[in-house]
C-alpha positions in Angstrom: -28.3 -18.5 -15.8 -32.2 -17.8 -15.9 -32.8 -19.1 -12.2 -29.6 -16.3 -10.9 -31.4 -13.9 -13.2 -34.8 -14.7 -11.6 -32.8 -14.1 -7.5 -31.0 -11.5 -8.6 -34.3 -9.5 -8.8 -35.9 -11.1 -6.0 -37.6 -8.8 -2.9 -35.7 -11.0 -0.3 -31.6 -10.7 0.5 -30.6 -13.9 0.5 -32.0 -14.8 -2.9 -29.6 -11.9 -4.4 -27.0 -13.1 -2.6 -27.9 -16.0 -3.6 -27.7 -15.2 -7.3 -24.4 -12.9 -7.0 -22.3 -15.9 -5.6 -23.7 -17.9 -8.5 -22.9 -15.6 -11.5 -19.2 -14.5 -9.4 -18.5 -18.5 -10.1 -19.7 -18.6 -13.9 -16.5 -18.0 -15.6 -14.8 -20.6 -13.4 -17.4 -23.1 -14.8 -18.0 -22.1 -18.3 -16.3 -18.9 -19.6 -18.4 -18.5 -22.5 -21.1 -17.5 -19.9 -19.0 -14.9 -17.9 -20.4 -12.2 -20.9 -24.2 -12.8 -20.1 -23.0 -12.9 -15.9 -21.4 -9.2 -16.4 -24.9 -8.4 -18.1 -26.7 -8.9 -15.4 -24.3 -8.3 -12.3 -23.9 -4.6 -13.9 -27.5 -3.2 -13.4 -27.4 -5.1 -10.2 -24.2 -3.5 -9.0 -25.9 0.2 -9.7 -29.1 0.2 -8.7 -28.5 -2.5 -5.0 -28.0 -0.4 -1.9 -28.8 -3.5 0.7 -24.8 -3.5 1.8 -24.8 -7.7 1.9 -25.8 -7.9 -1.0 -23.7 -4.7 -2.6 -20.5 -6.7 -1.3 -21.2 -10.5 -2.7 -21.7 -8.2 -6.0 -18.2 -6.8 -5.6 -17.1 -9.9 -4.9 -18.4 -11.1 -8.1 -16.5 -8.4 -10.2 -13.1 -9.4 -8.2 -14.2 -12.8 -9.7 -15.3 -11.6 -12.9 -13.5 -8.0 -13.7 -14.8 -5.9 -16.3 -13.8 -1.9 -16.9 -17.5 -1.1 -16.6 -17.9 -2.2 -13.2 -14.7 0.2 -12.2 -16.9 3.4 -11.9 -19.7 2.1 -10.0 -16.6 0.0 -7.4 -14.8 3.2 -7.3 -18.4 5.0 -6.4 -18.6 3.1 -3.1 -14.9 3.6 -1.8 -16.7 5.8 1.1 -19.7 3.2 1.9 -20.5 3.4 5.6 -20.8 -0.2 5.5 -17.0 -1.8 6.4 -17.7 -5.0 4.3 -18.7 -2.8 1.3 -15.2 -1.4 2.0 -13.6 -4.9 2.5 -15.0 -6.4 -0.9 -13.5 -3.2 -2.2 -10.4 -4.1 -1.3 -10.7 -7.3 -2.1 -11.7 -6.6 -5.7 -10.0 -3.1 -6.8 -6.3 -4.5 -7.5 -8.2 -6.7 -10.3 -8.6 -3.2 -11.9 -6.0 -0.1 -13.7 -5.4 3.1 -13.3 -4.6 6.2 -11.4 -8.1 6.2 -9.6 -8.1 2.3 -8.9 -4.6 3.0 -6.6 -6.0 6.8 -5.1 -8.5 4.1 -3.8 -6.7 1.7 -2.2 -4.5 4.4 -0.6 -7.9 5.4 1.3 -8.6 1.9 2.0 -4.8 1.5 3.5 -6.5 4.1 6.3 -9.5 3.0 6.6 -10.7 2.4 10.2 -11.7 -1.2 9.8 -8.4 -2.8 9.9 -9.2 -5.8 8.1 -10.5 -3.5 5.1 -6.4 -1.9 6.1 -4.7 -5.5 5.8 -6.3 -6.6 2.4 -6.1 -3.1 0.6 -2.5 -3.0 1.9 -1.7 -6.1 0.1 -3.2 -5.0 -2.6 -1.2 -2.1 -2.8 2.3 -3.8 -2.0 1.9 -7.3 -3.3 -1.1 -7.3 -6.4 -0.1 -4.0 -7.7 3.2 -3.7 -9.6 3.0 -0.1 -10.0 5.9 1.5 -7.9 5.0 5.0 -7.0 5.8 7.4 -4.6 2.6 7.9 -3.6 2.0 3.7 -3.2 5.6 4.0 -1.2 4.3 6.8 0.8 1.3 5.0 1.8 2.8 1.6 2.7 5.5 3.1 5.0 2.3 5.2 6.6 1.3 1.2 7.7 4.8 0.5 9.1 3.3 2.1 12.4 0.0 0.4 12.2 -1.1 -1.0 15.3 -2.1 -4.5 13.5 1.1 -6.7 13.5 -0.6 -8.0 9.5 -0.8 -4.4 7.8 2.7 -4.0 9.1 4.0 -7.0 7.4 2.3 -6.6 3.8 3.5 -2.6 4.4 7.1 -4.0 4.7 6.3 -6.9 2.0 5.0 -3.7 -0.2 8.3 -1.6 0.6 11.0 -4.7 0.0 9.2 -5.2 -3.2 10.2 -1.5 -4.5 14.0 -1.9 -2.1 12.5 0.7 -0.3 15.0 1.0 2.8 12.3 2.3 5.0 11.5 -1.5 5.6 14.8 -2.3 7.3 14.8 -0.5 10.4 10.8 -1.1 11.0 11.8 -4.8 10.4 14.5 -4.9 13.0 12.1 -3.4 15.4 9.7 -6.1 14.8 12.6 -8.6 15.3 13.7 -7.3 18.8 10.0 -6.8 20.1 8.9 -10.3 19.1 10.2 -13.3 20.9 11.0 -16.3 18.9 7.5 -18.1 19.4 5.8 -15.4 18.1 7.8 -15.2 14.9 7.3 -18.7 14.9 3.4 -18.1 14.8 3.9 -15.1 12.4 4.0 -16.3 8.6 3.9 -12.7 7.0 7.1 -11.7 8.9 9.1 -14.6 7.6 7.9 -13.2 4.0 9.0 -9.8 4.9 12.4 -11.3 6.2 12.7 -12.8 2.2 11.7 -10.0 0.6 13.5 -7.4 3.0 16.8 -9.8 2.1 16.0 -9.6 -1.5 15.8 -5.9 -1.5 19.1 -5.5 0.1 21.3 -7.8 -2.5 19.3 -6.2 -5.5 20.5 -2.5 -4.0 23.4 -3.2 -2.1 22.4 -0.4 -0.1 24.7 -0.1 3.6 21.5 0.5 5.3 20.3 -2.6 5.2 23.3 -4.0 7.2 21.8 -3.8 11.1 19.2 -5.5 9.8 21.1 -7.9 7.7 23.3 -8.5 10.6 20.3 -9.1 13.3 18.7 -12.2 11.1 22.3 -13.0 11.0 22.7 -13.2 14.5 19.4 -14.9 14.9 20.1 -17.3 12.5 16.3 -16.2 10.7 17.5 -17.0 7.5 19.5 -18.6 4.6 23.1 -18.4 6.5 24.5 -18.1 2.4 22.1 -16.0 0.9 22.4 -13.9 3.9 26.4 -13.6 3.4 25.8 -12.7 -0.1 23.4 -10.1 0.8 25.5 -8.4 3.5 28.6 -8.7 1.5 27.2 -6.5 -1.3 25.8 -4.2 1.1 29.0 -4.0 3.2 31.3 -3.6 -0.4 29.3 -0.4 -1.3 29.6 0.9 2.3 33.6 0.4 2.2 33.3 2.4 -1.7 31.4 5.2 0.3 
């Protein structure tokens, strides 16, 4: 701990570094030392402004989170620097509150889209809060031009049977051909959860959808039955 303390204050950036990936692993090694890491990560966190290191030191509180750090993450949401912003992403769902998910709403929009992807999935997957405003900002990625943020927006959406996932999904399904959804991991998770979604609501709107994975033989021929037999017994009660 004395030699990370010693880099941490050192002139030269990869000795902070350095030092910042060593106290981000404490509490995997020895938790009893994760107190005295947060002790010196804090006053490291406030007073860096070199961006590599600013983001190993985020890093280190998505490792290690502590309420203290929240103010001085939440501080940095606007950093110029996009892997400030990614770390940010990376490390805010680790945190509460109102102010935690206002940021990763920006970070949904940002204009890196890799800081886009992770603070989606953070938002739709790591968060269990189910908001409107969460819901609105998800189905704001259903149009996102990288195929990724699109699939943790629909992931996101299914998890809170949000409909809005089912005719973006069947969009995806008739623009892709069958390699590529082959090649495309997160849309077979969206297919599960989308499927999920509609047996939980047994909501008719689902059916197209329900009907295309059906006819492409994308999933679980029973489960899939189930699913568009609930769906299809509300419609006929309507």
């Amino acid at each position: 701990m004395g030699a990370a303390a010693e880099l941490l204050g050192s002139r030269q950036v990869a000795d902070r570094i350095l030092a910042a990936d060593i106290l981000a692993q404490v509490r995997f090694g020895d938790e009893r030392q994760e107190a005295r890491a947060v002790a010196l990560l804090l006053p490291a966190l406030e007073r860096e402004r070199e961006p590599e290191v600013l983001a190993c030191l985020i890093y280190a509180f998505g490792h290690t989170p502590d309420e203290r750090a929240g103010p001085l993450l939440l501080a940095l949401q606007n950093h110029p620097s996009g892997n400030v912003r990614f770390a940010l992403a990376y490390a805010l769902p680790m945190y509460e509150g109102s102010a935690t998910v206002s940021a990763l709403i920006r970070l949904s929009s940002d204009p890196d889209e890799d800081v886009r992807d992770w603070a989606t999935f953070g938002l739709g997957s790591q968060i269990e809060r189910d908001t409107r405003e969460i819901r609105e900002a998800l189905a704001a990625r259903l149009s996102d031009p990288h195929e990724d943020v699109r699939a943790e927006a629909m992931i996101g959406l299914a998890k809170r049977n949000d409909a809005r996932v089912a005719p973006a999904l069947l969009q995806e399904l008739q623009s892709h051909a069958s390699e590529a959804r082959d090649q495309w991991p997160l849309l077979r998770d969206a297919i599960a959860e989308a499927v999920a979604a509609a047996s939980r609501t047994s909501d008719p709107s689902w059916l197209p959808l329900l009907a295309k994975l059906q006819e492409l033989e994308l999933f679980d021929a029973a489960q899939l039955e189930a699913a568009i037999t609930r769906c299809a017994g509300r419609h006929q009660e309507g």
